[in-house]
MARTI-446855 format. One record per atom (N, C-alpha, C): atom name; x, y, z; residue number from 1. Coordinates in pm, whole numbers. Atoms other than C-alpha are relative to their C-alpha. Layout:
<atoms>
[atom CA, [X, Y, Z], NUM]
...
</atoms>
This chain:
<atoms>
[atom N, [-88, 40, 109], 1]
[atom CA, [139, -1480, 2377], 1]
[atom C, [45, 124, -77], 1]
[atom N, [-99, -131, 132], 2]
[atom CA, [376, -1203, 2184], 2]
[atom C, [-16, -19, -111], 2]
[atom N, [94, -20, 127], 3]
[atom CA, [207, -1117, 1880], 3]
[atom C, [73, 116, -111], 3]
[atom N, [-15, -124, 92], 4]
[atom CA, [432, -912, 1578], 4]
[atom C, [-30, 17, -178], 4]
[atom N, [45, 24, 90], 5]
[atom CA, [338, -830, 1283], 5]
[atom C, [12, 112, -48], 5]
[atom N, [-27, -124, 72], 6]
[atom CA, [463, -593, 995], 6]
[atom C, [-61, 10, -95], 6]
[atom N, [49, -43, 100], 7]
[atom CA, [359, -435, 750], 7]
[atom C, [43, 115, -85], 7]
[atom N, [-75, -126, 73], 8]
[atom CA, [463, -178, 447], 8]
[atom C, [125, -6, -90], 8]
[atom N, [-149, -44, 115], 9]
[atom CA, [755, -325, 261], 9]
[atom C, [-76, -6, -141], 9]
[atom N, [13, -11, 184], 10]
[atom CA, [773, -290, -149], 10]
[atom C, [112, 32, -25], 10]
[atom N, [-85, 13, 51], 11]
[atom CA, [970, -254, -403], 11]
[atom C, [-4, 193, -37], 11]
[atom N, [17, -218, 5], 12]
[atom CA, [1086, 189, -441], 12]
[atom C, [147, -45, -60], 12]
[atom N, [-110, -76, 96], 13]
[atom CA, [1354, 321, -675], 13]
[atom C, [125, 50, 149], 13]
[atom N, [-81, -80, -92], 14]
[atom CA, [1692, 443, -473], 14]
[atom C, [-16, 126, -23], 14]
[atom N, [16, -161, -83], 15]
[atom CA, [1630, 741, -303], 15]
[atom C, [-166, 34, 46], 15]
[atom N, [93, 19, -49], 16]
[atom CA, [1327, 667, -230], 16]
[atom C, [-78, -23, 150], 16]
[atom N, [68, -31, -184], 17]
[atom CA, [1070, 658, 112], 17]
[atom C, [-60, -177, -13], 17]
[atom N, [53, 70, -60], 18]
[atom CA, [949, 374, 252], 18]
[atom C, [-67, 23, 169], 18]
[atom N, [41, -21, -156], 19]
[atom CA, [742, 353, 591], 19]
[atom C, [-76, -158, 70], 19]
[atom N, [55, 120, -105], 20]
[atom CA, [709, 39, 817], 20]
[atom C, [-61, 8, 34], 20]
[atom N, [31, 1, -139], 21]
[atom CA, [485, -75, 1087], 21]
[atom C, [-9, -139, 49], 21]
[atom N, [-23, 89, -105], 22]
[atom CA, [457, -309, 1336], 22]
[atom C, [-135, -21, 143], 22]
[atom N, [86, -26, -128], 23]
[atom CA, [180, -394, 1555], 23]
[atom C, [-2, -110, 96], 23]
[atom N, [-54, 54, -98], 24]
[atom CA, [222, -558, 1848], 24]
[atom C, [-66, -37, 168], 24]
[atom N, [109, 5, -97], 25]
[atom CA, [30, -756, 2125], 25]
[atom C, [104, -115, 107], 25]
[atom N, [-49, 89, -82], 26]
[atom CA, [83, -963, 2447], 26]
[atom C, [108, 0, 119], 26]
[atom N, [-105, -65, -73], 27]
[atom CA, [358, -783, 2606], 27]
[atom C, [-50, 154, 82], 27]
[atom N, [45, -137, -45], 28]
[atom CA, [381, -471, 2825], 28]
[atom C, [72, 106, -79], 28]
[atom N, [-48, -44, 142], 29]
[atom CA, [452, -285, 2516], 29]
[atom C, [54, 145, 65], 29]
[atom N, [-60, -102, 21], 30]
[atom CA, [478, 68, 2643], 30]
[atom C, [133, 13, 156], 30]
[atom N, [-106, -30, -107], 31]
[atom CA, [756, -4, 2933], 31]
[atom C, [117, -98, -96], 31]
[atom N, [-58, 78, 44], 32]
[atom CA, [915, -225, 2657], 32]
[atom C, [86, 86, -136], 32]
[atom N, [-49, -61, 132], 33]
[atom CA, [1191, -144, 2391], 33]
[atom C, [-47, -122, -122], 33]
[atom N, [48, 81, 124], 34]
[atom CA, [1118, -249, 2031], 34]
[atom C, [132, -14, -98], 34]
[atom N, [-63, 1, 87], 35]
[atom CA, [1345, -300, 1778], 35]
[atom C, [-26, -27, -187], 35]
[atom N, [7, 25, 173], 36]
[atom CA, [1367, -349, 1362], 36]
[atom C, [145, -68, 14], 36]
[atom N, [-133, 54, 20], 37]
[atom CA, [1607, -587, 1274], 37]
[atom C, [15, -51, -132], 37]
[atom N, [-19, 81, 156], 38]
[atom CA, [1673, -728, 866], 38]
[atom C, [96, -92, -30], 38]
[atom N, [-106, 68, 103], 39]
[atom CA, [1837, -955, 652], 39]
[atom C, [5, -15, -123], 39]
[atom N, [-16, -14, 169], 40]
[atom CA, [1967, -921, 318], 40]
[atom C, [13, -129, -27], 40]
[atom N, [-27, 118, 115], 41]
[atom CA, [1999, -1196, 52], 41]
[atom C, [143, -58, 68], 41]
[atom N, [-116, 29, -40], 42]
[atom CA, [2247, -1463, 198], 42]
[atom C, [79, 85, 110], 42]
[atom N, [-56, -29, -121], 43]
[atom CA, [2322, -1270, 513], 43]
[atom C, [-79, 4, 103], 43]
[atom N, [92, 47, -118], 44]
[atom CA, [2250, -1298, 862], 44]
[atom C, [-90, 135, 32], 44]
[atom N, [110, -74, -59], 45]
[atom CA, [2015, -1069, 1090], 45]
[atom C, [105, 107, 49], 45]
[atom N, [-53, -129, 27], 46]
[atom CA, [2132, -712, 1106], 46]
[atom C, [-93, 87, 74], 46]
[atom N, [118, -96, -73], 47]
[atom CA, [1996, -470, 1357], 47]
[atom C, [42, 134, -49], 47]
[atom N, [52, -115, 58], 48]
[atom CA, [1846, -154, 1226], 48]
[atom C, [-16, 94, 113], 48]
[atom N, [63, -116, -50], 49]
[atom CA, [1716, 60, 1502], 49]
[atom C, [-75, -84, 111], 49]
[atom N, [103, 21, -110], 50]
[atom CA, [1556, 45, 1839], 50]
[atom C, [-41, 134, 74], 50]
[atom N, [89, -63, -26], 51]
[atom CA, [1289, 225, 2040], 51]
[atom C, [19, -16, 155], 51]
[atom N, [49, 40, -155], 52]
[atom CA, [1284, 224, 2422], 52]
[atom C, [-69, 69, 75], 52]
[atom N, [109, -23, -69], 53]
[atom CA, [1013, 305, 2671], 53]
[atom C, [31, 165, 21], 53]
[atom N, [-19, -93, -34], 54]
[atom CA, [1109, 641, 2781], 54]
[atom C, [30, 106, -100], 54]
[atom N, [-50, -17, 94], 55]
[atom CA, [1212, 775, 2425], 55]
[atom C, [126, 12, -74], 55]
[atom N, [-149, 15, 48], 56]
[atom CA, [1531, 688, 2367], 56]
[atom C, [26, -99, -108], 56]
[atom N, [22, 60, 140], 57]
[atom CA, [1588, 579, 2001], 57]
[atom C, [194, -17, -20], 57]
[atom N, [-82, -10, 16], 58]
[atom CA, [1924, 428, 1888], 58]
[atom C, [11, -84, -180], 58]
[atom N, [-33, 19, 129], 59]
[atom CA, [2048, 360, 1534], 59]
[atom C, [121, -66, -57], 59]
[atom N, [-103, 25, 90], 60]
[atom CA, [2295, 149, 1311], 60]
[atom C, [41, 103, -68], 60]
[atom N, [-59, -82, 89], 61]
[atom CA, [2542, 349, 1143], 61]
[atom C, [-22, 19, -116], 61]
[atom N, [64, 42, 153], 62]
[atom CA, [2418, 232, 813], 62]
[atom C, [-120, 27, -25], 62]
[atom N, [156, -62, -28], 63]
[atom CA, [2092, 385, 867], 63]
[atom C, [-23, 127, 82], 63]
[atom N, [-5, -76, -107], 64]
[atom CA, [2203, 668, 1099], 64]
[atom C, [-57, 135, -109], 64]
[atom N, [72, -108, 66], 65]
[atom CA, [2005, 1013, 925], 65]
[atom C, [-55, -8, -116], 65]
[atom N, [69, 32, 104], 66]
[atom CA, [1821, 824, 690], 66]
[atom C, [-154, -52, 36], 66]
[atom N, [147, 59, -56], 67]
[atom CA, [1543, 608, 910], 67]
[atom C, [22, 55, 163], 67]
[atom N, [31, -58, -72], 68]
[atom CA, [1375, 701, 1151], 68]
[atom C, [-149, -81, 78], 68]
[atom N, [47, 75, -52], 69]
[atom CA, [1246, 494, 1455], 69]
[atom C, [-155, 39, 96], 69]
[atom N, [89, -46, -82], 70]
[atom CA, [902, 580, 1632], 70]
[atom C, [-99, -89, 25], 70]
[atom N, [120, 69, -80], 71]
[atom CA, [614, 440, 1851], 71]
[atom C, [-142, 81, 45], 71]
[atom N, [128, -77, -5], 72]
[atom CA, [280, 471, 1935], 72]
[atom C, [-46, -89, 111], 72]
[atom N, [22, 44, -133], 73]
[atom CA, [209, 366, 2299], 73]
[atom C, [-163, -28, 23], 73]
[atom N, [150, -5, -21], 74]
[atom CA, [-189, 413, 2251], 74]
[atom C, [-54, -131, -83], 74]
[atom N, [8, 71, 116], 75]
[atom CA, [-181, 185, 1937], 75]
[atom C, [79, -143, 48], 75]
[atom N, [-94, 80, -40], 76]
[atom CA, [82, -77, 2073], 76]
[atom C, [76, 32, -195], 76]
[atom N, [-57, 37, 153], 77]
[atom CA, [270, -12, 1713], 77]
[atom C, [102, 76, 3], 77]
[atom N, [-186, -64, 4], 78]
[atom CA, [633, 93, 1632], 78]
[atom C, [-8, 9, -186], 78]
[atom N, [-18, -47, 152], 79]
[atom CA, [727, 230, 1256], 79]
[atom C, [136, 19, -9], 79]
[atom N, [-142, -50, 82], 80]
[atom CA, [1031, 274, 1086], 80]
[atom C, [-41, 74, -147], 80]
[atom N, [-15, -65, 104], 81]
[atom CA, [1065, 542, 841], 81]
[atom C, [136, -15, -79], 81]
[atom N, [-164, 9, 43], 82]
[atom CA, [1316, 535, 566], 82]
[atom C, [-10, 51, -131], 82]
[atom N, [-18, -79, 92], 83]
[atom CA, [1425, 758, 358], 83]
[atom C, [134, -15, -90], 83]
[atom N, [-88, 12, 67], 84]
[atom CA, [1663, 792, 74], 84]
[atom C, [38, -120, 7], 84]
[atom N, [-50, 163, -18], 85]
[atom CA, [1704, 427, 47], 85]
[atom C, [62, -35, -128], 85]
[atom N, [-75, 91, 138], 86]
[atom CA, [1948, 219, -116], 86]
[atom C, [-5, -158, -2], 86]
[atom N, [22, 115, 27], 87]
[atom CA, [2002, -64, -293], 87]
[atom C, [34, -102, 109], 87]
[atom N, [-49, 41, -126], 88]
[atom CA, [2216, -176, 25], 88]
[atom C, [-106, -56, 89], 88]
[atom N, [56, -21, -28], 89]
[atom CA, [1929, -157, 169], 89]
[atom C, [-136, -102, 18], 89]
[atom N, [126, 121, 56], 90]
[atom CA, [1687, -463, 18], 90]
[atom C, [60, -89, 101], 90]
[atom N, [-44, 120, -75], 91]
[atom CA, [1639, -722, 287], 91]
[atom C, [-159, -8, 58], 91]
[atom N, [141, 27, -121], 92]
[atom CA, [1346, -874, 495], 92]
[atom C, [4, 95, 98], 92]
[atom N, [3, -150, -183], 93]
[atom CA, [1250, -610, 818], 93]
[atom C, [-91, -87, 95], 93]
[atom N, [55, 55, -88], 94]
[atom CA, [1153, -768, 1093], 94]
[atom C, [-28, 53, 104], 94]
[atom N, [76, -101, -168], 95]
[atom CA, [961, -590, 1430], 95]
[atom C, [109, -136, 69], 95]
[atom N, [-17, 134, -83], 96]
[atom CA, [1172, -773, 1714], 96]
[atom C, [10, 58, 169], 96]
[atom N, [51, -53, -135], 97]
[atom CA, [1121, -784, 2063], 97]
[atom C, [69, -107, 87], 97]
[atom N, [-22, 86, -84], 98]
[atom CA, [1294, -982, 2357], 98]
[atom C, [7, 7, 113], 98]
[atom N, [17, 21, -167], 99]
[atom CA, [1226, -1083, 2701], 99]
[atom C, [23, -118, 55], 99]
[atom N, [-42, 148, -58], 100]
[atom CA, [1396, -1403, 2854], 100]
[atom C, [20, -81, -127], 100]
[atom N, [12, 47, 113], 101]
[atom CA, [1296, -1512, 2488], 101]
[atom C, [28, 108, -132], 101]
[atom N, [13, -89, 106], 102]
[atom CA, [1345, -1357, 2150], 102]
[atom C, [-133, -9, -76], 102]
[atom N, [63, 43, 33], 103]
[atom CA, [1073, -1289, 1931], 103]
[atom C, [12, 118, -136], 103]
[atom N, [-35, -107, 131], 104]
[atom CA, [1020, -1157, 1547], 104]
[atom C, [-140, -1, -70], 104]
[atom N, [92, 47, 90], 105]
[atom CA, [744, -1125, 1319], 105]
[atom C, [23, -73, -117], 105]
[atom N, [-42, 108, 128], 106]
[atom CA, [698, -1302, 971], 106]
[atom C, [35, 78, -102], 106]
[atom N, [-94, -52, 115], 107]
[atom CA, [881, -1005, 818], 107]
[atom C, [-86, 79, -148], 107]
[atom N, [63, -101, 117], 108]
[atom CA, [818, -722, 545], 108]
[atom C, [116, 8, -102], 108]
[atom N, [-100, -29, 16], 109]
[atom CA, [1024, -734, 219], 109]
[atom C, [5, 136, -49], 109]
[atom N, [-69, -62, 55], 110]
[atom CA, [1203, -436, 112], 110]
[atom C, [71, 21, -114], 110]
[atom N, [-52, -36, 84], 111]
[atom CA, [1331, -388, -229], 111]
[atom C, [58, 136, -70], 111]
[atom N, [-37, -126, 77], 112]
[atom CA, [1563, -118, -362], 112]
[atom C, [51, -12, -112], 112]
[atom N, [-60, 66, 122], 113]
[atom CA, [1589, -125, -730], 113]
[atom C, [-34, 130, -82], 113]
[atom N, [57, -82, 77], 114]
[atom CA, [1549, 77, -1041], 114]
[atom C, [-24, -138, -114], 114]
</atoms>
């Protein structure tokens, strides 16, 4: 059974760091890509960033030299770093993963506020 589960959101000032994680069971995690995907207040699901087996990391424009996607193949766990964050920025984060099926965890929130 595919098992995700985040951890690490709060509430940070803009311009501020935040750091995800994600740990992750049931799958063959390190031949598998991962993803982060969110949703803000009243909008749909918004992909952030993915991870794939070999190290190839790709990024939303809206996040492109700000977060920063990485894995840990020993650990089964994936992180998102994020830096300089804005208010834009506040939404649920969700680890997501799909194979024939989709699958998400129960989500970390994010707040950017002063």
């Amino acid at each position: 059974e595919v098992h995700l589960m985040e951890s690490g959101g709060d509430l940070v000032q803009p311009g501020g760091s935040l750091r995800l994680s994600c740990a992750a069971s049931g799958f063959n995690f390190r031949k598998s890509w991962l993803s982060w995907v969110r949703q803000a207040p009243g909008q749909g699901l918004e992909w952030v960033a993915s991870s794939g087996a070999y190290g190839r990391r790709m990024y939303a424009d809206s996040v492109k030299g700000r977060f920063t996607i990485s894995r840990d193949n020993a650990k089964n766990t994936v992180s998102l770093q994020m830096n300089t964050l804005k208010p834009e920025d506040t939404a649920i984060y969700y680890c997501y993963y799909k194979h024939h099926a989709e699958y998400r965890g129960q989500g970390t929130q994010v707040t950017v506020s002063s």
